[in-house]
N, C-alpha and C positions, 0 to 999 in steps of 0.2 A: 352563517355569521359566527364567528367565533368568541368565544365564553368571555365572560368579562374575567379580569385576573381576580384572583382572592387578593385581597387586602395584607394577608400575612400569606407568605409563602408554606408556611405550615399547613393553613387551609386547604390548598391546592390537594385534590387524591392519589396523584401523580407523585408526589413530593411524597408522600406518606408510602405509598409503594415502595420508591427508592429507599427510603429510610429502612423500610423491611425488608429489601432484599440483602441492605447493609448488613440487616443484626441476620441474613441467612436462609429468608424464605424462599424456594423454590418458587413457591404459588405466586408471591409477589410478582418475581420477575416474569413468569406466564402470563399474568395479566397487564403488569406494563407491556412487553411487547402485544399482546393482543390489543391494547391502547394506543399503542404507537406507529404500528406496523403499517399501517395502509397510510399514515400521512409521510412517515419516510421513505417511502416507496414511491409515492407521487411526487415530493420532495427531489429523488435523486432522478426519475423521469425527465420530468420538466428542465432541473441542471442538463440533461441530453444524455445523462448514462442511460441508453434505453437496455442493451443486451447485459447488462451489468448491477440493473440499478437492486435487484434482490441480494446478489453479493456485497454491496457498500452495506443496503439494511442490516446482515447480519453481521457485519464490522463491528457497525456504530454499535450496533447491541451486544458486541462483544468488548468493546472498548468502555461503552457506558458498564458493562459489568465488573469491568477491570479497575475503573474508579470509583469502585461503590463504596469502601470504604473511607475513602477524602472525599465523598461530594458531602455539602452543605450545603442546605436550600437557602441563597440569599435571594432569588428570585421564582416567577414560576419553571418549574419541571422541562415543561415544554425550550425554553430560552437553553438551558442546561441540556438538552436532548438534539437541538440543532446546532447549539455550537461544537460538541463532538459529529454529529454530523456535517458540520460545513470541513471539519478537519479532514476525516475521513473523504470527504471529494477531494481536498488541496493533495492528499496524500495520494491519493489516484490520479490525478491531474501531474502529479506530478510521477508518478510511474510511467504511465501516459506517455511523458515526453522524451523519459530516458530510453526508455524500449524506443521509441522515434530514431532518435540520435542514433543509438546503435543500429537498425535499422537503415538509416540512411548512410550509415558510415559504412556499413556493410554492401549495399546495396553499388553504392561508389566504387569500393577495392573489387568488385564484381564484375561492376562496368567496365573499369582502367584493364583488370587482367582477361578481357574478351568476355564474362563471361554473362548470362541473360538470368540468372537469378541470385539474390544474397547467400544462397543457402548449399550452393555448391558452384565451383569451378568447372570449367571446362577439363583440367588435370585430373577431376576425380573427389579433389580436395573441399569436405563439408565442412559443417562451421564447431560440431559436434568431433571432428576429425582432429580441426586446428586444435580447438580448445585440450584437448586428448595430448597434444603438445608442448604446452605449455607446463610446470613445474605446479605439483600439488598447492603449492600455496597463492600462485596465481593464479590458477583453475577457480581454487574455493573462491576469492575475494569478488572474483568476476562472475561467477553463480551467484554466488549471494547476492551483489548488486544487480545485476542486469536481468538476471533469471528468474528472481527470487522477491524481487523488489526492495532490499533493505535498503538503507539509508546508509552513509559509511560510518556513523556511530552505533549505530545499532549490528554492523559487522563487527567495529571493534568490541563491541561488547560479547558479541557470541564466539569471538576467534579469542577474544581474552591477550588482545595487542593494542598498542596507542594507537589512536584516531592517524595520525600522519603516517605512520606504518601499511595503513587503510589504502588511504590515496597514495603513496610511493606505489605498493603491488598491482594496484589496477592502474596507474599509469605505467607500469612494465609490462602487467598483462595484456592490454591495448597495443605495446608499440609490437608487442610478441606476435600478437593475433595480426598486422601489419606487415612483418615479417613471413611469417607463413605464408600469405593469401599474397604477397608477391615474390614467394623464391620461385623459379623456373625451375 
């Protein structure tokens, strides 16, 4: 049965933790995750990440570490601990489906040019070959996203280009990869 909430959020042990790890304690943070760790785990289970679901745990607890200086307890800890983790699933979920797409998009120019896997042609031609093809700046954008999992602002932020710059190069690097995977 789960704990009745403190009345004030400050109450909560949890809150008081994070607040420690804010001003810097190691310790803190050791014993929240040993706090939290087996119900994030059953947590991201149950969602169905079964071969994954320790990877998302140590997301969230790297992302909860990364907001330790903006969190503010307006409620209890716990609420604040799963809503970075329900992020952390949409964020996999949504990696999830981009590796899909590329996959299936792959899987199809594979199909159409004879050939029985995504990952090589009958010609010889792999996907590590194409990309090898393609002009360093479309190579990077397309690693980053599809490889890499980033998001297209979080490329432009690590390429240091505008977000639309983002999406122009992997819509070139796509029609490229297209090109490739049907020249004769």
């Amino acid at each position: 049965m789960p704990e009745a909430a403190p009345s004030n959020p400050h109450d909560d042990p949890s809150v008081q933790l994070m607040l420690a790890v804010a001003d810097g304690s190691e310790s803190a943070l050791v014993e929240l995750i040993h706090l939290h760790q087996h119900g994030l785990l059953n947590f991201f289970v149950r969602m169905g990440a079964y071969s994954d679901a320790e990877d998302l745990v140590q997301e969230t607890f790297v992302r909860l570490y990364k907001a330790r200086t903006t969190y503010r307890p307006s409620a209890r800890f716990t609420t604040f601990l799963y809503v970075v983790a329900r992020h952390v699933w949409v964020d996999r979920g949504r990696k999830v489906m981009r590796r899909q797409r590329v996959q299936d998009s792959l899987k199809v120019d594979a199909e159409i040019s004879g050939g029985t896997t995504p990952a090589v042609r009958p010609d010889g031609i792999d996907v590590q070959e194409a990309l090898g093809k393609l002009s360093p700046k479309l190579r990077e954008v397309l690693v980053l996203n599809v490889y890499q999992g980033l998001r297209y602002q979080d490329i432009a932020d690590v390429l240091g280009i505008p977000l639309g710059t983002v999406k122009s190069r992997i819509n070139l690097a796509l029609e490229g990869l297209r090109v490739v995977f049907h020249e004769d």
